[in-house]
Structure formats: structure tokens, C-alpha cells
GULO-760646 format. One record per residue (C-alpha): residue in one letter; x, y, z; residue number from 1. Coordinates in steps of 0.1 Angstrom, whole numbers, padded with zeros to 4 digits. Layout:
# GULO-760646
<rec><res>a</res><px>X</px><py>Y</py><pz>Z</pz><n>NUM</n></rec>
...
//
This chain:
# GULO-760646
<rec><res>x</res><px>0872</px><py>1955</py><pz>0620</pz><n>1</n></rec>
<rec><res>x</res><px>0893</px><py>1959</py><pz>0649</pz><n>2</n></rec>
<rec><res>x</res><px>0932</px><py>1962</py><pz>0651</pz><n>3</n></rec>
<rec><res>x</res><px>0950</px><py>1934</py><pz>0632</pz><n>4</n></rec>
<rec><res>x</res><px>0976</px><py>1915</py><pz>0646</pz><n>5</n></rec>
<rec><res>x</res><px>1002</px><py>1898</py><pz>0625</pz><n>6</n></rec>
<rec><res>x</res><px>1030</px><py>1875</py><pz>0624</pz><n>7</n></rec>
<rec><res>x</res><px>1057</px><py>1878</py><pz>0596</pz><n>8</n></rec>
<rec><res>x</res><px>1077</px><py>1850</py><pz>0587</pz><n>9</n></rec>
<rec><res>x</res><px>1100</px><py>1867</py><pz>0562</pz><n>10</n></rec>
<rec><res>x</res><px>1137</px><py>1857</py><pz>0552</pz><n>11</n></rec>
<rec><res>x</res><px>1146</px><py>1883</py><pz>0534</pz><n>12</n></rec>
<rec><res>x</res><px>1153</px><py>1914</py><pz>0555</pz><n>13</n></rec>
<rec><res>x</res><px>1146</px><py>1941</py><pz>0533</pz><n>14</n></rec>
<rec><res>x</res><px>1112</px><py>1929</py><pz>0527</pz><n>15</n></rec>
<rec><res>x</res><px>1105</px><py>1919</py><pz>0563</pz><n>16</n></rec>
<rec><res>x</res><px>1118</px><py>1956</py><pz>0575</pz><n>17</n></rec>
<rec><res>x</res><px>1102</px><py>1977</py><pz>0551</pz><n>18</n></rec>
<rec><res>x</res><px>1067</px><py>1955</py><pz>0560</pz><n>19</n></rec>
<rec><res>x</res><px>1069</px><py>1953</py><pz>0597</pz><n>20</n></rec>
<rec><res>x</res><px>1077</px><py>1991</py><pz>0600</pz><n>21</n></rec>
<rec><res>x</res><px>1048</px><py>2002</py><pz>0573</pz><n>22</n></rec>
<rec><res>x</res><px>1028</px><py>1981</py><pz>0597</pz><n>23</n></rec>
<rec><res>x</res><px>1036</px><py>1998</py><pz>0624</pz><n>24</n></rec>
<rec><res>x</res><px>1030</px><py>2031</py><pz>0616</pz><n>25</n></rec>
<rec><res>x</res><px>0993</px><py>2026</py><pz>0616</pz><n>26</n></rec>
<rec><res>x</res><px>0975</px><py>2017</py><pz>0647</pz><n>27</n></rec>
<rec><res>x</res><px>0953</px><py>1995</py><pz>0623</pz><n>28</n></rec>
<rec><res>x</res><px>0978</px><py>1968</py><pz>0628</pz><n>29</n></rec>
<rec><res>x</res><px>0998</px><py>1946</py><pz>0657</pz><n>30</n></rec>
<rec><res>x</res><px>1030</px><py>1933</py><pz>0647</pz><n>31</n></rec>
<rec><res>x</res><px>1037</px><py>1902</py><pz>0671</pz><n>32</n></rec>
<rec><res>x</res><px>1066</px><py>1889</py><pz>0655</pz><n>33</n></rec>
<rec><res>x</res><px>1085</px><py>1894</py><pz>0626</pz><n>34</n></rec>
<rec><res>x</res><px>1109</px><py>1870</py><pz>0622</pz><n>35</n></rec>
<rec><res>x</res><px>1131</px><py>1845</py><pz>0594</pz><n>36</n></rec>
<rec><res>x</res><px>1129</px><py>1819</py><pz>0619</pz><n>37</n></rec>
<rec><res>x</res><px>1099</px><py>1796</py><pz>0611</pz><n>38</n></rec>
<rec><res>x</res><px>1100</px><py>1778</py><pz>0645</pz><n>39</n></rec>
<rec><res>x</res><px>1095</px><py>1816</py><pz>0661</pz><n>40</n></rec>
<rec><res>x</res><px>1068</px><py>1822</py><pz>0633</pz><n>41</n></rec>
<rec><res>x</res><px>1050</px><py>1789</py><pz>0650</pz><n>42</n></rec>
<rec><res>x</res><px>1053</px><py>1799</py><pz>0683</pz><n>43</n></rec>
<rec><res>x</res><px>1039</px><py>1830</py><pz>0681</pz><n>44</n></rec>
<rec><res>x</res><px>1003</px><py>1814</py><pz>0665</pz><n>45</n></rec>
<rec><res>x</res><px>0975</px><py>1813</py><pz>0690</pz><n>46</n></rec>
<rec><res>x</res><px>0940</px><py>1823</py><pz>0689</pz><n>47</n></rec>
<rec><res>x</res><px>0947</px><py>1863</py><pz>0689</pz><n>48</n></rec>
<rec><res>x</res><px>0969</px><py>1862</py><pz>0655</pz><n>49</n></rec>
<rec><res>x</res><px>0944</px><py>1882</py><pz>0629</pz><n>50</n></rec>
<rec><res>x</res><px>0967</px><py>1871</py><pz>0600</pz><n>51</n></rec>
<rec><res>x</res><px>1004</px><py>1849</py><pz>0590</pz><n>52</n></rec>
<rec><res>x</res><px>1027</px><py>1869</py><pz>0564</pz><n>53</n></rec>
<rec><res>x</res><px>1044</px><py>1840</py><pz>0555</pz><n>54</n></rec>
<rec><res>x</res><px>1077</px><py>1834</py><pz>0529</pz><n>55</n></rec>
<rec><res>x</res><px>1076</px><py>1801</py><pz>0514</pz><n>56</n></rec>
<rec><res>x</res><px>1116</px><py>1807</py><pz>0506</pz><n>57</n></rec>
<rec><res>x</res><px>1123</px><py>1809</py><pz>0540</pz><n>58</n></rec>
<rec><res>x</res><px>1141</px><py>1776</py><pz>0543</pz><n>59</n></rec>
<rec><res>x</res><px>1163</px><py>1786</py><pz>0515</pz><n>60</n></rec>
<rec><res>x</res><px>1144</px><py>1761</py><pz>0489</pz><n>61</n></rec>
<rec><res>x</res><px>1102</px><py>1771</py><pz>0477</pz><n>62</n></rec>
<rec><res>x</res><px>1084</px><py>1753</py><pz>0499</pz><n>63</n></rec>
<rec><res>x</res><px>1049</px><py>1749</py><pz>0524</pz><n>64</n></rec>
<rec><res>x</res><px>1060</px><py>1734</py><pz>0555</pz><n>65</n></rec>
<rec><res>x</res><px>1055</px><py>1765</py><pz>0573</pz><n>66</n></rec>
<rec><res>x</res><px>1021</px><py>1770</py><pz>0560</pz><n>67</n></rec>
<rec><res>x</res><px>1011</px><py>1734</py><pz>0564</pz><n>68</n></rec>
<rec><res>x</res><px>1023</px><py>1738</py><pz>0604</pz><n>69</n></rec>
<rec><res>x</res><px>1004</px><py>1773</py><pz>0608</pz><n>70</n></rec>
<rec><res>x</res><px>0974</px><py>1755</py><pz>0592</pz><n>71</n></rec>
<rec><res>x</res><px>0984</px><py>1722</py><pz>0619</pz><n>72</n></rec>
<rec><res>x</res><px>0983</px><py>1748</py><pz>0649</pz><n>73</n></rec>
<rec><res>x</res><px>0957</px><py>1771</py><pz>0636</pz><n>74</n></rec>
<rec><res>x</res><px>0929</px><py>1759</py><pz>0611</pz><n>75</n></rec>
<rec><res>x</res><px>0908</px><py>1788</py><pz>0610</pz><n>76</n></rec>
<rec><res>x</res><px>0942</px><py>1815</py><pz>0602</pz><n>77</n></rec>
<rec><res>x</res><px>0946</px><py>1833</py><pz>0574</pz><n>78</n></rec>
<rec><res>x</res><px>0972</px><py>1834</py><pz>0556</pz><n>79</n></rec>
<rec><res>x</res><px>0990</px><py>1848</py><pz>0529</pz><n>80</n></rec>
<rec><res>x</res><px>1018</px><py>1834</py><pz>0509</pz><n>81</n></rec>
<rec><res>x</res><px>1047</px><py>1852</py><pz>0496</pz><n>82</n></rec>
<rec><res>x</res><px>1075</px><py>1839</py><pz>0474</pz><n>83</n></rec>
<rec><res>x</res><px>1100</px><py>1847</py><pz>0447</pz><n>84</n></rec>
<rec><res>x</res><px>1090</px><py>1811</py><pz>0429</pz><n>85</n></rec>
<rec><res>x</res><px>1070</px><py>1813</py><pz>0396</pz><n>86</n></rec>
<rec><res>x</res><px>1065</px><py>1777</py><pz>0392</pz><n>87</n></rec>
<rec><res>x</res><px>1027</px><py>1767</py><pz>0389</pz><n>88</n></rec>
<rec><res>x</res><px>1037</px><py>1737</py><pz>0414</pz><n>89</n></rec>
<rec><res>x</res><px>1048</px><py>1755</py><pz>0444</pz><n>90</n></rec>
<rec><res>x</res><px>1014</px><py>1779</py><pz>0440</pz><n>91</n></rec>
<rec><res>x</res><px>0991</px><py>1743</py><pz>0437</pz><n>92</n></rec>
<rec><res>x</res><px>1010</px><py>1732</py><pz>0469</pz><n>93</n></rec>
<rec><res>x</res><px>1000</px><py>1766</py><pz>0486</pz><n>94</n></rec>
<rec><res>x</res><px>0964</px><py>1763</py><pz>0477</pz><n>95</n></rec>
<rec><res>x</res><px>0960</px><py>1730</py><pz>0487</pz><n>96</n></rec>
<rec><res>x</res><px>0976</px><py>1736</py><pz>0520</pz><n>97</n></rec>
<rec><res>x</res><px>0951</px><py>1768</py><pz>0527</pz><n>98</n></rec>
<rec><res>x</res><px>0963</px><py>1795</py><pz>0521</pz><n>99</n></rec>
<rec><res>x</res><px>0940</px><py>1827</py><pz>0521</pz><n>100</n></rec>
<rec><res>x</res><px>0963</px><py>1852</py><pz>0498</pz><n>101</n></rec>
<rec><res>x</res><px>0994</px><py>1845</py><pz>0472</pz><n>102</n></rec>
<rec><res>x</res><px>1019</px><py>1872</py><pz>0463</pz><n>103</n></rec>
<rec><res>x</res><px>1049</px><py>1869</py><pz>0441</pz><n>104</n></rec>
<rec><res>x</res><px>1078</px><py>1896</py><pz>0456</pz><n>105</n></rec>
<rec><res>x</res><px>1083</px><py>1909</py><pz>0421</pz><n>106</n></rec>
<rec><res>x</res><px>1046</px><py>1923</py><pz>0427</pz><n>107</n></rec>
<rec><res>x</res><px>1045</px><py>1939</py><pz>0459</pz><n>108</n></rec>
<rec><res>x</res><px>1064</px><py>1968</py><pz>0444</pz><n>109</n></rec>
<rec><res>x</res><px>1056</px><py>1989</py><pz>0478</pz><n>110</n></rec>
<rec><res>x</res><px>1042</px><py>1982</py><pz>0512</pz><n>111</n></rec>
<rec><res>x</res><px>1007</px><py>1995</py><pz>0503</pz><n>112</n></rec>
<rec><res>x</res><px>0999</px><py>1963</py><pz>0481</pz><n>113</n></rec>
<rec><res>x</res><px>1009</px><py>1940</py><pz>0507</pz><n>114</n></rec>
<rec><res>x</res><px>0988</px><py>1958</py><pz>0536</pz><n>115</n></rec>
<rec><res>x</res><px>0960</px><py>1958</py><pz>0506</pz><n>116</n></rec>
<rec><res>x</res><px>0962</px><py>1923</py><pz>0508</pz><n>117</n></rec>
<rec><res>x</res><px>0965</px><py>1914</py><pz>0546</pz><n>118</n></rec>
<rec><res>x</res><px>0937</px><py>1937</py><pz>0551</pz><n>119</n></rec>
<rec><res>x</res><px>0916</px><py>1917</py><pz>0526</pz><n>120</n></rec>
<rec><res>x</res><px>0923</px><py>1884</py><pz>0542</pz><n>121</n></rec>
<rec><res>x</res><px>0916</px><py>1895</py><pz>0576</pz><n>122</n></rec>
<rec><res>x</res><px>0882</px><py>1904</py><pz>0567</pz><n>123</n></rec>
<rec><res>x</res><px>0875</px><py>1868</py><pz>0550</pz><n>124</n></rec>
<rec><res>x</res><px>0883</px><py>1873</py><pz>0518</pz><n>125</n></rec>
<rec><res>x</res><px>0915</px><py>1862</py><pz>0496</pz><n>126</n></rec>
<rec><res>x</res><px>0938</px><py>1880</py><pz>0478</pz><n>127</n></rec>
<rec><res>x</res><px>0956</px><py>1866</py><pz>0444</pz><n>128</n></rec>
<rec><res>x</res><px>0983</px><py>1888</py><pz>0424</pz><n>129</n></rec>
<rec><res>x</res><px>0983</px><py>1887</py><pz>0387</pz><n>130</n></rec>
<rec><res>x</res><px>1005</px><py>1853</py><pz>0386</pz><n>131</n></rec>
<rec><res>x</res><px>0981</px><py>1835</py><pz>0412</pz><n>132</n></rec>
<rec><res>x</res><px>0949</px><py>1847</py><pz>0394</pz><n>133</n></rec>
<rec><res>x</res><px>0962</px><py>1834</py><pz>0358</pz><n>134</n></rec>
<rec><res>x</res><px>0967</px><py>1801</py><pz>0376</pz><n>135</n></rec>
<rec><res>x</res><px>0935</px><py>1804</py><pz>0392</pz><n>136</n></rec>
<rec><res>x</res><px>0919</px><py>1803</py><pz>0363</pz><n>137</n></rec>
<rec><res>x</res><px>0937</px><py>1781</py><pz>0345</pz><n>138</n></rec>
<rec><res>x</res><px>0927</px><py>1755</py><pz>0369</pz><n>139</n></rec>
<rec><res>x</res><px>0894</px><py>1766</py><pz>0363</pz><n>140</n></rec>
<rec><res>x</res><px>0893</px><py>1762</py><pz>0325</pz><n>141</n></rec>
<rec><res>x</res><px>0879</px><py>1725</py><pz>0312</pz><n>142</n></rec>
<rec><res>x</res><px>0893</px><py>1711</py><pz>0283</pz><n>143</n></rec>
<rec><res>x</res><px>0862</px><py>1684</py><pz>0277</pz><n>144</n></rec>
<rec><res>x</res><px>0830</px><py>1703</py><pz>0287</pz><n>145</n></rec>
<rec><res>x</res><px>0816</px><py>1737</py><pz>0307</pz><n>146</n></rec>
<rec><res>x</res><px>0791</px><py>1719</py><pz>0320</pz><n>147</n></rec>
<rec><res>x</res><px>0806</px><py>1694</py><pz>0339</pz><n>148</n></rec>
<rec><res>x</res><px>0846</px><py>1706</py><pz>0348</pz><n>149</n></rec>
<rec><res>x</res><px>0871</px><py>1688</py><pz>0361</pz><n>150</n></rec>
<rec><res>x</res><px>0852</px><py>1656</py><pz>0354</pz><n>151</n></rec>
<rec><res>x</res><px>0823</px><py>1662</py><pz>0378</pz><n>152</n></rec>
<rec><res>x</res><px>0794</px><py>1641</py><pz>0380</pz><n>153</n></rec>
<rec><res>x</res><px>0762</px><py>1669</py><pz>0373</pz><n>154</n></rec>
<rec><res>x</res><px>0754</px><py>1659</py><pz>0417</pz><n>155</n></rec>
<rec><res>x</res><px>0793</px><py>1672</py><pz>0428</pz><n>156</n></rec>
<rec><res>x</res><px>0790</px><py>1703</py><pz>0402</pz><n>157</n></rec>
<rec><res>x</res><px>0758</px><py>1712</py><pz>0422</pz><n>158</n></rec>
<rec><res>x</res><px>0775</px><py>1707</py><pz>0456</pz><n>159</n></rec>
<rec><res>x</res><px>0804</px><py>1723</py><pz>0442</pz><n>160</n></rec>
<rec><res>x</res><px>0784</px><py>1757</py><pz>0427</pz><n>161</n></rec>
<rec><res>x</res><px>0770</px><py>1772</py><pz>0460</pz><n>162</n></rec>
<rec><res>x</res><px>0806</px><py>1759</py><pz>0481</pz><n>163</n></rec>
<rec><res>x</res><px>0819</px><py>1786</py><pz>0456</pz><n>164</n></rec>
<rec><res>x</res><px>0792</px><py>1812</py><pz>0470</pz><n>165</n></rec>
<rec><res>x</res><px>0804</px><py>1807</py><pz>0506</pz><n>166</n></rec>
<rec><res>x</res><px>0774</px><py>1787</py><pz>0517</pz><n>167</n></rec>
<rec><res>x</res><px>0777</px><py>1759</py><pz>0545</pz><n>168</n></rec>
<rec><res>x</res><px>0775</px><py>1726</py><pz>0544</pz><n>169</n></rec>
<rec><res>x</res><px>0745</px><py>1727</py><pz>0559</pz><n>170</n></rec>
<rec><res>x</res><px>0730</px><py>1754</py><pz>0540</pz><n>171</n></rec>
<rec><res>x</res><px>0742</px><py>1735</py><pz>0507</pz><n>172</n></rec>
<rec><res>x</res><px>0721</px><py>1708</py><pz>0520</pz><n>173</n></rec>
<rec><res>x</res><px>0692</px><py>1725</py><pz>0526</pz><n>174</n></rec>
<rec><res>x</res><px>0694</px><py>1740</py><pz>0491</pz><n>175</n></rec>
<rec><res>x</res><px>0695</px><py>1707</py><pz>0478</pz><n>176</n></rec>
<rec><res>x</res><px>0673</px><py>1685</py><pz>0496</pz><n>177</n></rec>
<rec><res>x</res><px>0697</px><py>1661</py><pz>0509</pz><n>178</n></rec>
<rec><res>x</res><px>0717</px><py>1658</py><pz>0542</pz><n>179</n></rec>
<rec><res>x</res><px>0743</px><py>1675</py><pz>0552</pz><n>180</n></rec>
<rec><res>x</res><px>0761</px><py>1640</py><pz>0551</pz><n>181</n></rec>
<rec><res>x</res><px>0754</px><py>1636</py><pz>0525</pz><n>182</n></rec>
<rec><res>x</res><px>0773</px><py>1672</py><pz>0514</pz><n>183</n></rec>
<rec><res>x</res><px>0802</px><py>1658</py><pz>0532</pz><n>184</n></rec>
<rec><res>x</res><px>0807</px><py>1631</py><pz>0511</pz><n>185</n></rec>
<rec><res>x</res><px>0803</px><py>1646</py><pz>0480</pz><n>186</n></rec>
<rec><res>x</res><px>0834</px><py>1672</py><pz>0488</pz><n>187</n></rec>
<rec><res>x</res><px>0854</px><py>1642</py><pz>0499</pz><n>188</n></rec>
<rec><res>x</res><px>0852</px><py>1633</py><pz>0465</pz><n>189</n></rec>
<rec><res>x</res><px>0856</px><py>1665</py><pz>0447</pz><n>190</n></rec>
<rec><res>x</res><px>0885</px><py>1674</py><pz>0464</pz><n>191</n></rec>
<rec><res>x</res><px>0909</px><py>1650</py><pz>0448</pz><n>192</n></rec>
<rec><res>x</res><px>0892</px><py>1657</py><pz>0413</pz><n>193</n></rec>
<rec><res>x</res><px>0902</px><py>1695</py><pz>0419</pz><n>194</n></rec>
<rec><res>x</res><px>0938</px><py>1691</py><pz>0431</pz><n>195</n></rec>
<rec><res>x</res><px>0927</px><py>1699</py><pz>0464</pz><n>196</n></rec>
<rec><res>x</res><px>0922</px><py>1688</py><pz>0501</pz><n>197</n></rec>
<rec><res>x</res><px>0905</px><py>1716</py><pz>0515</pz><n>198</n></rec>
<rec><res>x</res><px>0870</px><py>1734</py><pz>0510</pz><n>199</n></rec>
<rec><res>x</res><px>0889</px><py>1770</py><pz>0510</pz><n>200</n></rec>
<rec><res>x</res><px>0906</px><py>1760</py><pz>0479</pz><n>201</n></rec>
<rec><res>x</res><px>0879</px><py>1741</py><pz>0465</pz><n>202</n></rec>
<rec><res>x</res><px>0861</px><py>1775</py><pz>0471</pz><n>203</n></rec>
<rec><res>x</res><px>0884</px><py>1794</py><pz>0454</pz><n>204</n></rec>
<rec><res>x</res><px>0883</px><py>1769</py><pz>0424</pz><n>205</n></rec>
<rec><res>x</res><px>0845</px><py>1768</py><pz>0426</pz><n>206</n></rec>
<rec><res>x</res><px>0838</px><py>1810</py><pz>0425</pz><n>207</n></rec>
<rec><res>x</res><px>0865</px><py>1812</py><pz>0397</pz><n>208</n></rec>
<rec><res>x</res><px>0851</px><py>1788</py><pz>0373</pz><n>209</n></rec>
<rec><res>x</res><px>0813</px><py>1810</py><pz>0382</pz><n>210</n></rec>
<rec><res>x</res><px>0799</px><py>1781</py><pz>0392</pz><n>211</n></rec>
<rec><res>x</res><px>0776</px><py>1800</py><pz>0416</pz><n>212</n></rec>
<rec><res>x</res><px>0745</px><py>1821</py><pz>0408</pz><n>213</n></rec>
<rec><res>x</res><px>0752</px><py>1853</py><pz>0390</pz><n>214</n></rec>
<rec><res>x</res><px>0727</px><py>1868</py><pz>0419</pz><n>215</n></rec>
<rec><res>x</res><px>0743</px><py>1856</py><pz>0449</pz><n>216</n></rec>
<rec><res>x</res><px>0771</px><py>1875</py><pz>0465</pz><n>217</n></rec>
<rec><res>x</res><px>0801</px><py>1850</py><pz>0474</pz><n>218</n></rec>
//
């Protein structure tokens, strides 16, 4: 991996300080921007930003409208949310928008945790503190049966299983023996049955609840 460039959208000063300067200190990462004004934040996204830092309190009240913009402008960026919110709401809203990483601020008790997780991200994979796990799998978690969660037909759990092992839709339809069409309309379905309208946090959903082989590396 290369040097990573960042954008911080952070209202909060302290935070956005102490982060920006840890940053650069280390010629692993380039800070862009690091900024409390979202419209700045948007401005700076364009095909060389590595990862968004991005407060979801930054308009005063929890919220993803920044997120949902970056993910507008940028589909393929990862991101990482940050917020002092505990409600299980505001964390389903992030998910569903995309986001790659979710950090309450009462756990990124130093600087190191936060680089911890923007270097995870950057390198494809997500990062969840203890809050966002719990929640995780709590979404994971079906009340009727194990087999079949969130109510599932046995064809969507298969689609679902290997989506959750980081496979394409084409190689899902491969596995399967149907088209990749066919894959496509199958998620368009699963989506709403998870809470979700994206295949990153159907992903997430999918590798939490093990649906995937034990022998296949997400």
C-alpha cells in the first residue's frame, strides 16, 4: 500500500487537530483537507482521496447527509464514520448509506486507534468499534430460524452466503449455476429484507451472521 490520502470532516477541533497532526507525522498518510465544513469536505473528493474521516455530528444534529453525498460523488470511497450518538438508528442509517468503518468518539481514546482503523479501510477492509460490532451482530441474530435469517427464501440465503465472502456477482453466479442476472435480482430483493440498500452492508450483514464457508477467506 502506498501513501494514503485523507479528508477529515470533523466538527469538533480537538478531535480534528489531534487526528490531522498524528497524520501527519508519518509519511504513510496525505492530509488533503481537514475541515468542519462539509461543503469543503465534498469538494475536496475526487478520484485520488484514499479514505473520508467523516463526523456525523457535524451539522450540530447525528446525521448521514455527508456520507450519503461522499457516497453521491464517490461510490467506490471509503469511509469511516465517527460520532458521539449511541442510538442504534443513526448506526443503521450509516450502514445503509456505505460506510466502510464506525467509531463512537468515546472509543478512540488516542490517535493510534483511529489511524488503526483508516488504515484498515484503505486496504478494503472495515473497521467496527465495540458499539458497531454488538449492533452488527444483533442484526445478525434471527429470532425464527438459523437456517433461513431475516426471512430469506433458502435461493437468497445461498446468494447471500458467498456476497458475505467477497465474491462477485459474477463469480456467485458461477458458483451457483445461474446468471449473473439472475444474482442481481436476488440482492435487489435481499436488500430491503436486511435493512439495507447496498451490497457493502449486505456484506457486512452476510460475513457476520457466518453465512460463508468456514474455508473461504472473506
Amino acid at each position: 500500500m502506498g501513501v494514503i490520502t485523507v479528508v477529515i470532516a470533523e466538527g469538533e477541533w480537538q478531535y480534528r487537530d489531534a487526528l490531522e497532526a498524528h497524520l501527519r507525522r508519518s509519511p504513510e498518510f496525505d492530509v488533503l483537507a481537514a475541515t468542519a465544513d462539509a461543503d469543503r469536505a465534498l469538494a475536496e473528493i475526487d478520484g485520488d482521496v484514499g479514505v473520508a474521516f467523516v463526523d456525523l455530528d457535524l451539522s450540530g444534529e447525528p446525521g448521514c447527509a455527508l456520507v450519503e453525498a461522499l457516497r453521491e460523488r464517490s461510490p467506490s470511497l471509503p469511509i469511516i464514520a465517527f460520532t458521539r450518538s449511541t442510538k442504534p438508528d443513526l448506526f443503521r442509517q450509516a450502514l445503509a448509506s456505505g460506510v466502510h468503518g464506525y467509531l463512537l468518539k468515546r472509543e478512540a481514546d488516542s490517535p493510534d486507534r483511529v489511524v488503526e482503523a483508516i488504515r484498515t479501510v484503505a486496504g478494503g477492509g472495515t473497521y467496527f468499534g465495540e458499539l458497531a460490532s454488538g449492533l452488527l451482530e444483533s442484526l445478525a441474530r434471527d429470532p425464527a430460524s438459523a437456517g433461513r435469517p431475516f426471512g430469506l427464501t433458502a435461493r437468497e440465503v445461498e446468494v447471500l452466503a458467498p456476497l458475505g465472502d467477497g465474491l462477485s456477482n459474477k463469480e456467485i453466479a458461477e458458483e451457483l449455476s445461474i446468471t449473473e442476472q439472475a444474482v442481481k435480482n436476488h440482492l435487489r430483493r435481499i436488500y430491503p429484507k436486511l435493512g439495507v440498500t447496498n451490497r457493502t452492508a449486505a456484506a457486512l450483514i452476510a460475513h457476520r451472521a457466518g453465512l460463508g464457508k468456514p474455508d473461504r477467506a472473506p
